[in-house]
C-alpha positions in Angstrom: 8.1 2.0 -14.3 10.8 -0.4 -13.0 14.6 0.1 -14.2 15.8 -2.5 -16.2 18.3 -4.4 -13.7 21.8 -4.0 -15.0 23.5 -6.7 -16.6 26.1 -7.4 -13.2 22.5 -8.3 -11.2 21.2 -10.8 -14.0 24.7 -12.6 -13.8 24.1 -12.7 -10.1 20.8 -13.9 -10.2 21.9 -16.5 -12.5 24.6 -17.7 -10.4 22.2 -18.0 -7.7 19.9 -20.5 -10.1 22.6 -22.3 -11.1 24.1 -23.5 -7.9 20.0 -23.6 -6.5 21.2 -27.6 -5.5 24.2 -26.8 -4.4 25.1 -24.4 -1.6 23.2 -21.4 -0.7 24.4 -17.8 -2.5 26.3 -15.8 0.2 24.8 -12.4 0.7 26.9 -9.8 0.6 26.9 -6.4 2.5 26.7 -3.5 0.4 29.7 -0.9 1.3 28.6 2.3 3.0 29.6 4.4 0.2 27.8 3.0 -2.3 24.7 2.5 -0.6 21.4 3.1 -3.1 18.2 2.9 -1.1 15.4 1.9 -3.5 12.1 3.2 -3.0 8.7 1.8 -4.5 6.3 4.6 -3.8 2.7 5.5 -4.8 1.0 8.6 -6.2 1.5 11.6 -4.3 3.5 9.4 -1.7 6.4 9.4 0.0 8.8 11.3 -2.1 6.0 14.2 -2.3 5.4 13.4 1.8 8.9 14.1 2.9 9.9 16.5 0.1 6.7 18.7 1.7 8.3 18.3 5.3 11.4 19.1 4.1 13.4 16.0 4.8 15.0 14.4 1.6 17.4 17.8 1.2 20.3 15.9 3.8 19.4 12.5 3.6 22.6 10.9 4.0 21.8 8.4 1.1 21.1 8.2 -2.7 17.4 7.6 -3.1 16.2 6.2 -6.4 12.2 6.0 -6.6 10.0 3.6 -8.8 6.5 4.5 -9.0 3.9 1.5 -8.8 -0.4 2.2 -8.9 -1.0 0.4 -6.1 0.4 -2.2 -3.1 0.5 -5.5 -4.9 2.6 -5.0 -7.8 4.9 -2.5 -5.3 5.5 -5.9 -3.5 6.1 -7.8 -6.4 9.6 -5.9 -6.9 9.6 -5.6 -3.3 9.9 -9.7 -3.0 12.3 -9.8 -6.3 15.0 -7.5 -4.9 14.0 -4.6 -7.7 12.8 -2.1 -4.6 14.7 -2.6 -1.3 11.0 -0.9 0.4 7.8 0.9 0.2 4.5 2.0 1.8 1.7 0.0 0.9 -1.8 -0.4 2.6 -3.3 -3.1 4.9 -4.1 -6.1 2.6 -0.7 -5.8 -0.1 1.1 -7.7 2.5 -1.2 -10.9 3.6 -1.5 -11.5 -0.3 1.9 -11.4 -0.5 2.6 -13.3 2.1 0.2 -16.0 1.1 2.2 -16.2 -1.9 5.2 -16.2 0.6 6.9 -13.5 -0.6 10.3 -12.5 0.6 9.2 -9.4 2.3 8.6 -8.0 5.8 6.3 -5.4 7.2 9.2 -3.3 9.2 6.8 -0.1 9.9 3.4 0.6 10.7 0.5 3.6 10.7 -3.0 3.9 11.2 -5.5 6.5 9.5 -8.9 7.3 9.5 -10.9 5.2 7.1 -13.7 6.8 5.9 -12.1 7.5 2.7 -11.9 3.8 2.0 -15.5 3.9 0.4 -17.7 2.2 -2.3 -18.5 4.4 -4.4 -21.1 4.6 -7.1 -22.8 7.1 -9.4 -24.6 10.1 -8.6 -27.6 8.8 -10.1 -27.3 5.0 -9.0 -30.2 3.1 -8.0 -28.3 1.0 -5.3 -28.7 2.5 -1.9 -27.4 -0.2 0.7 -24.7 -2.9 0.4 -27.4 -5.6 0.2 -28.4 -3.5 -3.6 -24.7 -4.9 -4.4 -25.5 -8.4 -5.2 -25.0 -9.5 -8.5 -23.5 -6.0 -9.6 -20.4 -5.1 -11.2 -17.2 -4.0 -8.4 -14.4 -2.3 -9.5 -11.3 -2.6 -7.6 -7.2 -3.4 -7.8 -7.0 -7.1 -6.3 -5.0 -7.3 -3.5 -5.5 -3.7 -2.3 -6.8 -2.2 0.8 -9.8 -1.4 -1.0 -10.1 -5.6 -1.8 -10.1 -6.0 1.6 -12.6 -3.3 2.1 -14.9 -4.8 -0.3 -14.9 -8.1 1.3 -15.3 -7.3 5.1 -18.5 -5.1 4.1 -19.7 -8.0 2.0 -19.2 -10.0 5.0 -21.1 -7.2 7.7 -23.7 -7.6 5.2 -24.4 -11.1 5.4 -22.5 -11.6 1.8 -19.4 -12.9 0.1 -17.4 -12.2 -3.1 -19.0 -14.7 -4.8 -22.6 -13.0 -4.5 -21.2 -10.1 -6.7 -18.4 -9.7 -9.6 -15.2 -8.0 -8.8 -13.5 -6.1 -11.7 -9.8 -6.2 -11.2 -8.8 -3.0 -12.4 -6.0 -0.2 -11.1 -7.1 3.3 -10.2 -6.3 4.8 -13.3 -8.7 2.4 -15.6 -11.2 1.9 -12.6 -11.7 6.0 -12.9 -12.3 5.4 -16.1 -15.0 2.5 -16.0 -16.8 3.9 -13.4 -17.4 7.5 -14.8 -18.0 5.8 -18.3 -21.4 3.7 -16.3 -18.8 0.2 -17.1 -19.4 -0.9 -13.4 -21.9 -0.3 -11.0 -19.6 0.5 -8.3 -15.9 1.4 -7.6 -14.0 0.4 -4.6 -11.2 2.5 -3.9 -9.0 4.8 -1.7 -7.9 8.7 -1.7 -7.4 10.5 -3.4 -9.4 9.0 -6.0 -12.4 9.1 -3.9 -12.3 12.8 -3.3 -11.2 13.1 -7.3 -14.2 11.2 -7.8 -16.6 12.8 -5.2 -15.9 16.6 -6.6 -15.0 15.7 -10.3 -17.5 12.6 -11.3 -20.3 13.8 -8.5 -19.6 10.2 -7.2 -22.2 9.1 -3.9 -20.5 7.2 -1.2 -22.6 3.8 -0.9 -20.4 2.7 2.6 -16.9 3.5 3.8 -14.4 1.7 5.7 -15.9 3.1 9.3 -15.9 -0.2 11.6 -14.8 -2.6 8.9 -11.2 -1.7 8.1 -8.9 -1.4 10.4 -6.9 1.6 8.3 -3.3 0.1 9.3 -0.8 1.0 6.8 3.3 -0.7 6.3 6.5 0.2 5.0 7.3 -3.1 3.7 11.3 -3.8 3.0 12.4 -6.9 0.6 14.9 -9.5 2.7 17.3 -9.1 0.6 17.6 -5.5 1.8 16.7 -6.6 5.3 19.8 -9.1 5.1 22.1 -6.8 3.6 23.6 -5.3 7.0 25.6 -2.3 4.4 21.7 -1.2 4.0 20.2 -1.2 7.1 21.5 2.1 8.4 19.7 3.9 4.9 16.5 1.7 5.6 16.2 3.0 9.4 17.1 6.6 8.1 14.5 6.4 6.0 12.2 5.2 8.0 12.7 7.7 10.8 12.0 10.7 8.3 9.1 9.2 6.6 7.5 9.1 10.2 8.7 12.8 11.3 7.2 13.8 7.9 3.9 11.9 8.3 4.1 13.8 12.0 4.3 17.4 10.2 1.6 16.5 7.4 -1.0 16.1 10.4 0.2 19.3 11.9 0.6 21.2 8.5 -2.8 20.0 6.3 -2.9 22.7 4.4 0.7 23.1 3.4 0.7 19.6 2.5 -2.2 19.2 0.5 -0.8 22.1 -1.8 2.7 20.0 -1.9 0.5 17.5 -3.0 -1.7 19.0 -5.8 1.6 20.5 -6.9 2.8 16.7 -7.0 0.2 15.2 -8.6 -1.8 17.4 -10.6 -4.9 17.2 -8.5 -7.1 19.7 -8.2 -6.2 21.3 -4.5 -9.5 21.1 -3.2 -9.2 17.2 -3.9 -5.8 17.5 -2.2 -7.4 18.8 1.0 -10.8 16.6 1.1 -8.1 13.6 0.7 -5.7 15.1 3.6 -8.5 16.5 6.1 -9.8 13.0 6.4 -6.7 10.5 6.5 -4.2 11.6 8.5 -2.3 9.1 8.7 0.3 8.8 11.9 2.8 5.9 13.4 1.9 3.3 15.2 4.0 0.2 16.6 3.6 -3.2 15.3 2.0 -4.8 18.4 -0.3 -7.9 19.1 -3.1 -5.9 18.7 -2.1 -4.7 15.1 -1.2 -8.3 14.3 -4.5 -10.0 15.8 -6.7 -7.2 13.5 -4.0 -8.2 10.3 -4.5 -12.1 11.2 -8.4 -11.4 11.2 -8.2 -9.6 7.6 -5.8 -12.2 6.5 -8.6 -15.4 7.8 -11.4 -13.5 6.1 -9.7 -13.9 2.8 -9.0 -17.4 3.4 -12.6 -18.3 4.8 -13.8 -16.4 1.5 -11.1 -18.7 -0.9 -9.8 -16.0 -2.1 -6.8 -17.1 -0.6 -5.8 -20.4 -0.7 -5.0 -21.6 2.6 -4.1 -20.1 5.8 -1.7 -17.1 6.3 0.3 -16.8 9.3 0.8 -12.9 9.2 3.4 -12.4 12.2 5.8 -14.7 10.0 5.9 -11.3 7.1 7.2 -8.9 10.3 10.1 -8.0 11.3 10.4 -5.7 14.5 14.3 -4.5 14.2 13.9 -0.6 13.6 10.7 -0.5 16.2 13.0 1.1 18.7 14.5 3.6 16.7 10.9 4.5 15.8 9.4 5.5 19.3 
């Protein structure tokens, strides 16, 4: 749950309103020594990721983590200056740049997809993707697991429209779908290896040439502008890499570090780890043609009201100090 902002930001934020027709706020640099880097992070993310690799012990900076269920509301705080970053899955950032969000995609990875699946129940009737029409969909809007369900809709010769999409985090999703509440239940890991091995859940599709399973570390511009943070962010940014690095090379370690984290069974830890595997990638024209093509499909749909010009939500600084 977010911190309430102390009272010193509100007067700020205030200020800022007042004098909106007047001239522009000034930003000011935060000092080195008081630098706090904010972190929006997930379940099981980064905090557990680079705890694991052993890489938050000397980290020059004070970290204070919020936890968030999924990629939307994580860039929410992102855009309001609450978190100054966070990771966050392929489609977070074209709905929040459609809603032209102050964020930027700074970072960028690629996994496998194949835990990006549709799942439904053991016993289901529905067997192919063209049994989904008219059913009930489970999934958190705005996620990677939105934009899953739309670009299988779309291999399949259907749109949103031909079935009903049940906004719903992971948490109450789990919960609907076990309880027979929705037909089917788009989602990510490691809910779909919780749901696999604890619910007996059947895999309908996955994400296998549909997604394209990049992943961001998305900063808010206010951090991005404030030149006192930039230092923590590319810090930060170097070690969550190095530790996404060591979690390919150490699966086994990690998936304990993360059952320990989490409370998931480990053999749900593993499943989820063995098949991700998520490593760094650079932002480059063919990462921001795929993310323009995700972003048009939502728009073609309507799901999105007008066209989003991705490459404007990305900024390239720390790509150097990432190679």
């Amino acid at each position: 749950m977010l911190k309430q902002l102390p009272s010193r930001k509100w007067l700020s934020l205030l200020t800022a309103i007042l004098f909106t027709t007047g001239c522009a706020a000034t930003v000011q640099d935060t000092p080195a020594g008081e630098v706090v880097l904010k972190v929006g992070d997930q379940k099981g993310g980064a905090k557990a990721l680079l705890t694991a690799a052993g890489l938050l012990n000397d980290f020059p900076y004070k970290i204070e983590w919020s936890t968030f269920t999924s990629g939307p509301p994580l860039l929410e705080a992102a855009s309001a200056g609450a978190i100054d970053l966070g990771g966050v899955g392929n489609t977070p950032p074209i709905f929040a740049a459609a809603a032209n969000a102050k964020i930027a995609a700074v970072a960028a990875s690629k996994g496998e997809v194949e835990a990006d699946a549709i799942l439904v129940p053991e016993n289901s009737p529905l067997r192919t993707v063209a049994d989904l029409k008219g059913r009930n969909i489970a999934v958190a809007k705005g996620s990677s697991a939105h934009g899953q369900v739309l670009l299988t809709l779309r291999a399949n010769g259907l749109t949103t429209k031909d079935v009903t999409l049940n906004f719903l985090q992971p948490s109450d999703a789990y919960g609907a779908f076990t309880q027979g509440k929705v037909d089917a239940w788009a989602v990510w890991d490691p809910y779909t290896a919780q749901a696999q091995q604890e619910a007996k859940a059947r895999v309908l599709t996955d994400g296998r040439g549909k997604s394209n399973g990049y992943g961001f570390q998305v900063a808010g511009r206010k951090a991005l502008d404030d030149k006192g943070k930039n230092p923590a962010l590319k810090e930060y940014l170097v070690r969550y890499y190095k530790a996404q690095k060591w979690a390919d090379t150490h699966r086994e370690e990690w998936a304990k570090a993360w059952a320990a984290e989490t409370g998931l069974k480990y053999e749900v830890a593993l499943a989820a780890v063995n098949r991700n595997g998520d490593l760094p990638v650079k932002i480059d024209d063919t990462l921001l043609k795929s993310e323009q093509e995700l972003a048009d499909a939502f728009s073609e749909d309507k799901t999105l009201p007008g066209k989003v010009d991705f490459a404007k939500f990305v900024d390239t600084r720390f790509q150097g100090d990432l190679a």
